[in-house]
C-alpha positions in Angstrom: 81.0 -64.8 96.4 80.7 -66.1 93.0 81.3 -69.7 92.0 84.3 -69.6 89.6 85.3 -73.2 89.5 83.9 -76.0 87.0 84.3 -79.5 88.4 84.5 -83.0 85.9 84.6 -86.0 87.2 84.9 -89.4 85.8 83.6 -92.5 87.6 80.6 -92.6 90.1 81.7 -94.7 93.0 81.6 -94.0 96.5 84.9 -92.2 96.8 83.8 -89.4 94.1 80.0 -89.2 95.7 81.6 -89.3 99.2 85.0 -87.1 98.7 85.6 -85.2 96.0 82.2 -84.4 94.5 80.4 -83.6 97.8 84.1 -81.6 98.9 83.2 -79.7 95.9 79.1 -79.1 96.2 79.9 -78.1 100.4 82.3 -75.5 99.0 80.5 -73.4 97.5 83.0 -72.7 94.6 82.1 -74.6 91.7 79.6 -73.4 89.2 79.4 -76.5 87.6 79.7 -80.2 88.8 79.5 -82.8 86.0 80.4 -86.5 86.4 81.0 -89.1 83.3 79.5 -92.7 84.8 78.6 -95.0 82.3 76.3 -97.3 84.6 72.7 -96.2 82.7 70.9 -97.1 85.8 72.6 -94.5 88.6 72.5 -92.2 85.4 69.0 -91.9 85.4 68.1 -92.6 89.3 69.7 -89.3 90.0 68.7 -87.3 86.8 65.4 -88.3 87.9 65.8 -87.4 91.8 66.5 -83.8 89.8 70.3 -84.2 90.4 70.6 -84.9 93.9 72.1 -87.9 95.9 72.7 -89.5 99.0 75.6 -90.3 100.7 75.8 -92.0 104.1 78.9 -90.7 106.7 79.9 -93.7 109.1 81.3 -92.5 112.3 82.7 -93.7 115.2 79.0 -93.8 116.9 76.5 -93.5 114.2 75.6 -93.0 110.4 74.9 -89.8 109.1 72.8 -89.5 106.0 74.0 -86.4 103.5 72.2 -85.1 100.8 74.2 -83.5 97.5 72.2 -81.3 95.2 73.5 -79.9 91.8 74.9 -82.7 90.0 74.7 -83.4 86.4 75.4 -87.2 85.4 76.3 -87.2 82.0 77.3 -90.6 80.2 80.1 -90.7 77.4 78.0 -93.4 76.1 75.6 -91.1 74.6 76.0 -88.7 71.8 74.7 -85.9 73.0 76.1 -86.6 76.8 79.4 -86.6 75.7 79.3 -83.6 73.4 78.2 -81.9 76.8 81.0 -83.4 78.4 83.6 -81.8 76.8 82.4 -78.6 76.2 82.2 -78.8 80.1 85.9 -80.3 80.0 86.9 -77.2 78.1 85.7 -74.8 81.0 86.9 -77.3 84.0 89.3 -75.8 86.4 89.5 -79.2 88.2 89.0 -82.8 87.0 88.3 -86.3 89.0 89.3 -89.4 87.9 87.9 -92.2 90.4 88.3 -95.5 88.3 88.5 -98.9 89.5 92.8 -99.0 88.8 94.3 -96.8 86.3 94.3 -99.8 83.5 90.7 -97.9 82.9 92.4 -95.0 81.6 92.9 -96.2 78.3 89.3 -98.3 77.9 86.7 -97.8 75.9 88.1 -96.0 73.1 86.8 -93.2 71.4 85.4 -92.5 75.0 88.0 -93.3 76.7 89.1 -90.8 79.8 92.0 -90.7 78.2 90.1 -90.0 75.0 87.8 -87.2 76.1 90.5 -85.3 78.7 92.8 -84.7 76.0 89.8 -83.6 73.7 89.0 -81.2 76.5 92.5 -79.4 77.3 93.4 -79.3 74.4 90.5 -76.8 73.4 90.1 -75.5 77.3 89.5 -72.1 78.0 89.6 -72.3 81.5 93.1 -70.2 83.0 94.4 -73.4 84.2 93.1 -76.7 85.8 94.2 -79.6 88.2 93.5 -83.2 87.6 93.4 -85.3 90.6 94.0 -88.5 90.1 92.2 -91.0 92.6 93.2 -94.6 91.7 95.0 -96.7 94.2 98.4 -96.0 92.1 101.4 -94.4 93.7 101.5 -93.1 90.0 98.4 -92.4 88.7 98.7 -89.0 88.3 102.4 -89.8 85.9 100.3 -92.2 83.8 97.6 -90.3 82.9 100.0 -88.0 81.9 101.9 -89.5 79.7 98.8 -90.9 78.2 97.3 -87.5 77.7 99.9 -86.4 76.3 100.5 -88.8 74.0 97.5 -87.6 72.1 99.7 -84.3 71.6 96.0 -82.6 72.4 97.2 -80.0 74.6 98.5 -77.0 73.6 101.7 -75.4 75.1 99.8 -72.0 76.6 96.9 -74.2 78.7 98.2 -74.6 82.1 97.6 -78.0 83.5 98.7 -79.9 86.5 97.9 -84.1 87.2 98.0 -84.7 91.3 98.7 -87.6 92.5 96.6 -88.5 96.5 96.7 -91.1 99.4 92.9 -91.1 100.1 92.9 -92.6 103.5 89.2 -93.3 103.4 87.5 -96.5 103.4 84.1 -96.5 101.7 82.1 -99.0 99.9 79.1 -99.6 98.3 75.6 -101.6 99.9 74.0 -103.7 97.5 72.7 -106.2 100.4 68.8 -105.1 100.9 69.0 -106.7 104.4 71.7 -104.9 105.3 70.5 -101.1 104.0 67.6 -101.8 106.2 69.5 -103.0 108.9 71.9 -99.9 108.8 69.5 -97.6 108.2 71.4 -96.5 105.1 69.8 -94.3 102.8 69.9 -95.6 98.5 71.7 -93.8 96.2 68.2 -92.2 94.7 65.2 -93.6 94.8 64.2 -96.5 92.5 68.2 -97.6 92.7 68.7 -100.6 95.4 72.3 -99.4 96.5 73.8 -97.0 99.1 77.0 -95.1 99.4 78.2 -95.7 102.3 81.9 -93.7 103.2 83.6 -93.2 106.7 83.8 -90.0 107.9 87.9 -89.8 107.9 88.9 -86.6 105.8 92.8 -86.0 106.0 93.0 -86.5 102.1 96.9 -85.3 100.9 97.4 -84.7 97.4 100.5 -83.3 95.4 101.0 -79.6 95.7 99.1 -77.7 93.3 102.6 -75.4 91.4 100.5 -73.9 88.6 101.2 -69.8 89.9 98.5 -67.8 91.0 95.9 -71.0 91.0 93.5 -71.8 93.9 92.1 -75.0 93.9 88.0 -74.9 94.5 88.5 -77.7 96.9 90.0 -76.5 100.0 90.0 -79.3 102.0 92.8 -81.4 101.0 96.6 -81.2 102.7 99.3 -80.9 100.2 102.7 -82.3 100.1 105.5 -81.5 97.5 106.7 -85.2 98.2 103.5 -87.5 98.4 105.9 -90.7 97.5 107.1 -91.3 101.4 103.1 -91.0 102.5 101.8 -93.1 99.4 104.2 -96.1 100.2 102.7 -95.1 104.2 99.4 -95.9 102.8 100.5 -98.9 100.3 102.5 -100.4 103.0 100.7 -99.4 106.1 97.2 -99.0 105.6 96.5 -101.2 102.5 98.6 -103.7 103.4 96.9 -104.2 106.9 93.9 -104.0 105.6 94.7 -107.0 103.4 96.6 -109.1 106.6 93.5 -108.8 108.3 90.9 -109.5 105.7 92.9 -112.9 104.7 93.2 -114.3 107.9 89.2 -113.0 108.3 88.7 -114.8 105.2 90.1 -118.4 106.6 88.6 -117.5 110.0 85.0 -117.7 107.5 84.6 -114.3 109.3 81.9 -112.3 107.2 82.8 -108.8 108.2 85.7 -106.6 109.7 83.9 -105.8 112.4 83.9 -109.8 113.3 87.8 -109.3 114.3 87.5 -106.1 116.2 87.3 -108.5 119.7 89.9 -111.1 118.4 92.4 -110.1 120.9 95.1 -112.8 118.6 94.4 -111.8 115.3 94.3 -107.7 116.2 97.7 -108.6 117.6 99.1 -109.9 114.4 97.6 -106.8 112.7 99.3 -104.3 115.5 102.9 -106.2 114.9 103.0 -106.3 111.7 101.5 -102.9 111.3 104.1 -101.5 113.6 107.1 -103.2 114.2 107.7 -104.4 110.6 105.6 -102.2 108.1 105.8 -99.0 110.5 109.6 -99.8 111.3 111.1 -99.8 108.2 109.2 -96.9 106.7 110.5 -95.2 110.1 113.8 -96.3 109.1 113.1 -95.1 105.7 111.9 -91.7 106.1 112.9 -90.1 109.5 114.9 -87.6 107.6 112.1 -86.1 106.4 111.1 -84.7 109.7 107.6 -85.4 109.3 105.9 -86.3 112.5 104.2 -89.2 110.6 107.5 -91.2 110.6 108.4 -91.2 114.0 107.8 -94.0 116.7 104.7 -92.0 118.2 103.7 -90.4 114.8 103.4 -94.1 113.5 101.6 -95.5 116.4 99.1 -93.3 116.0 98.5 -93.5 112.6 98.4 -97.4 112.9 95.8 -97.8 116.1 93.6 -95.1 114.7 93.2 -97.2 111.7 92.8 -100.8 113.5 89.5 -99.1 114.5 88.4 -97.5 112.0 89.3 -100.6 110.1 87.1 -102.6 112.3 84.4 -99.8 112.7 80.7 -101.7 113.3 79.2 -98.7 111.3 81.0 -98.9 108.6 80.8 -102.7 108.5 83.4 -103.5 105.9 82.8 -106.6 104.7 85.7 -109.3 104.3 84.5 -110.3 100.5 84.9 -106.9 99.6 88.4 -106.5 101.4 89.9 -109.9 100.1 88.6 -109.4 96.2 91.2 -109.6 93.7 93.2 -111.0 95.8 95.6 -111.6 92.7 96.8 -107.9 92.4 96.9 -107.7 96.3 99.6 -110.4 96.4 101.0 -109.0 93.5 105.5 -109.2 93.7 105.6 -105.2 94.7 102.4 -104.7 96.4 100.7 -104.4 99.6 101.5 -107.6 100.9 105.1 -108.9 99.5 105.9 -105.0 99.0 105.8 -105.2 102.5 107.4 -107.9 103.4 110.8 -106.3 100.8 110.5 -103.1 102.4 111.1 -104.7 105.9 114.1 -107.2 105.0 115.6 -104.5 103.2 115.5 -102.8 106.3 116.5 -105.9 108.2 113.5 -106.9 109.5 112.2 -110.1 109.8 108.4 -109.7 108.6 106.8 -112.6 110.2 103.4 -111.1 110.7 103.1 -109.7 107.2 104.0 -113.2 106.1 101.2 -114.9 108.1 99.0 -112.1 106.0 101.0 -113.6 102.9 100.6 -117.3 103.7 96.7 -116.6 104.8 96.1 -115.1 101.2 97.9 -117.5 99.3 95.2 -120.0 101.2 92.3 -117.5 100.4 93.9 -118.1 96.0 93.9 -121.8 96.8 90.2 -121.7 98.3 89.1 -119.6 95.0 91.7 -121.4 92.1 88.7 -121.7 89.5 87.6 -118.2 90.1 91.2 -116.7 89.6 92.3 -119.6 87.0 94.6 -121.0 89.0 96.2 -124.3 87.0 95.3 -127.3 87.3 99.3 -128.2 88.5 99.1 -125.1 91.2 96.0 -126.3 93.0 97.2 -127.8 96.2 94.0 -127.3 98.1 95.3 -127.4 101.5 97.6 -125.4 102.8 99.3 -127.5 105.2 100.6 -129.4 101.7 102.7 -126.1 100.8 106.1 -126.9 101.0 109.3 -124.5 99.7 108.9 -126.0 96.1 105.2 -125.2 95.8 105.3 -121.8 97.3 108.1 -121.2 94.9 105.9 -122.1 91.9 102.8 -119.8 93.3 104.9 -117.0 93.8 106.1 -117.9 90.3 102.8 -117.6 88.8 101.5 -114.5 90.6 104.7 -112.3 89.7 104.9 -113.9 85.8 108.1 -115.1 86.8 109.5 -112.2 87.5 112.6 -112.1 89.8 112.5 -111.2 93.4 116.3 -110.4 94.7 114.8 -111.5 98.5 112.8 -114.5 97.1 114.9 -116.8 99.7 114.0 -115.0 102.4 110.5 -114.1 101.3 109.9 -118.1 101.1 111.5 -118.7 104.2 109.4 -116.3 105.6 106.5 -118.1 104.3 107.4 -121.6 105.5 107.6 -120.2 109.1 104.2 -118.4 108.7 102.8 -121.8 107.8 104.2 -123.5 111.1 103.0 -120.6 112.9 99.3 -121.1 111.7 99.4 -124.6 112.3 100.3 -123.2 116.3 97.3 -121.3 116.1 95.0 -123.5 114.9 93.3 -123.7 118.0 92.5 -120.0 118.1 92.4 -119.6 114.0 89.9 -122.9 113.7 88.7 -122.4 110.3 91.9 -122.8 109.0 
């Protein structure tokens, strides 16, 4: 069958090498795969390995080491790179963007992905073409969007779609040499110290494709016409877990995930909070939708499959990498105090999630100079935290905006701080 797809991505991390660039080689649909990365180094490790790449598959009992051919690394950087690009952009059926958070749209202007997207539909040829949007955004795919269109490139005949996904799959990328030896990971190419290294989970939903008579070259991916109720499953299930976890981790001076699989107290704190308050109120939430997702069993599922895979050895997830930025992560309407809103809307007291809260608030306090903390925030200790000074964090994560729960969220909080002083014995870094 003939190949009558053209794939562009932009951004060369381990979701796009692992996901939706390999999806798109195994598939056997795409004449062309192209990927904008700006990092000169990975550039020219895998033009020189002749367009190929590794990419390293961590399952449940082992790591599996997969090699991608037919890639064409292309950087926007370069003049005559990024005239390729968008005469590649013109023909693309489907477009990747796999940046860092969707603040990257916009940077780097006149190469911007905003920049060189609109550049491209606006003169495509191609009968029509999706553009997934990868970003940890529940929306991603409206922001791009509107700042495509704002360069009024498009014309009104060229049929174009932006998805939105939930990518459920954890991934990361090795730059420790002791470790790649240890787990046997293969590098990126050779000559470049780094390995992809992605879990093997696949069950990637994405927004319905509605452009008529258009079949997307990836087949893979399970589409939804509503992915809001299974983003804010993944915001305030998944990611927010995650997060609980890697803070108390953090305090516990654990180095990796993996480190908390056999800590029956802290895996319980993850479980309860996972289910009873995050799981609960999305049940709450979204049992009209009849999806068996947000039921009682449905839930449980989803949650103890992921306290594994969470805590997978071969994946080995390290807690640095799970507790960066931990800023944005205890942003007002975020994983964490998202959370902990959702629940007390739904009358739930979220006591778990605020242990998660209180244990990142001590992970800020540990790293004030690296995240500019002032001088008049930086208790130090936890233990000093009282209702005034938790009020003036909070203030100064959220840029004093207004939280209509803020009593309760601090209340929350102040009981969090009593129950980790009761744990001390079992939490003894704290």
């Amino acid at each position: 069958m003939k190949a009558e797809h053209v794939f562009t991505g932009f951004g060369f991390g381990p979701i796009q090498s692992g996901l939706f660039a390999k999806e798109a080689f195994q598939s056997g649909n795409f004449s062309r795969i192209v990927i904008a990365e700006i990092d000169t180094d990975l550039v020219d490790a895998v033009r020189a390995n002749k367009g190929s790449y590794y990419v390293n598959v961590a399952k449940a009992d082992g790591i599996e080491t997969l090699r991608i051919d037919n890639m064409e690394l292309l950087n926007p950087k370069v003049t005559a790179d990024r005239q390729i690009l968008l005469e590649v952009l013109t023909q693309s059926t489907e477009i990747v963007t796999c940046l860092p958070s969707v603040s990257f749209y916009g940077a780097g202007e006149p190469n911007s992905v905003v920049s060189l997207i609109a550049e491209g539909i606006g003169n495509n040829s191609a009968k029509a073409t999706i553009i997934y949007t990868a970003e940890n955004n529940n929306h991603a795919a409206e922001i791009l969007e509107k700042a495509v269109s704002g360069k009024n490139a498009a014309p009104s005949q060229v049929k174009v779609q932006f998805l939105n996904t939930v990518i459920g799959k954890m991934s990361r990328v090795v730059t420790d040499h002791a470790e790649i030896a240890e787990l046997k990971l293969k590098t990126i190419a050779p000559g470049l110290k780094r390995a992809f290294l992605v879990e093997q989970f696949n069950r990637i939903l994405v927004s319905r494709t509605q452009i008529v008579g258009f079949k997307p070259g990836i087949k893979v991916f399970i589409e939804k016409d509503d992915l809001l109720p299974f983003e804010e499953a993944k915001l305030y299930g998944h990611n927010a877990i995650h997060s609980l976890l890697g803070f108390i981790g953090a305090v516990k001076r654990a180095k990796s995930m993996t480190e908390l699989k056999d800590d029956k107290v802290v895996m319980q704190i993850g479980r309860e909070a996972f289910l009873k308050e995050s799981g609960a109120a999305l049940i709450k939430k979204y049992a009209h939708l009849g999806d068996g997702l947000f039921t009682e069993a449905g839930f449980k599922d989803y949650a103890e499959d992921l306290l594994v895979r969470m805590t997978n050895p071969c994946l080995g997830d390290t807690i640095a990498r799970v507790t960066r930025d931990v800023v944005r992560k205890l942003e007002m309407d975020g994983r964490i105090f998202g959370t902990m809103q959702l629940a007390l809307e739904y009358g739930i007291e979220p006591k778990n999630m605020a242990l998660g809260a209180m244990a990142g608030i001590t992970v800020l306090l540990q790293k004030a100079n690296e995240y500019n903390l002032p001088d008049d925030l930086c208790f130090g200790d936890w233990r000093k935290l009282d209702k005034v000074r938790i009020e003036r964090i909070l203030n100064w994560l959220w840029n004093g905006k207004g939280c209509r729960q803020i009593d309760q969220i601090i209340k929350s909080l102040k009981n969090a701080k009593k129950h980790l002083e009761e744990l001390s014995t079992n939490l003894h870094s704290f």
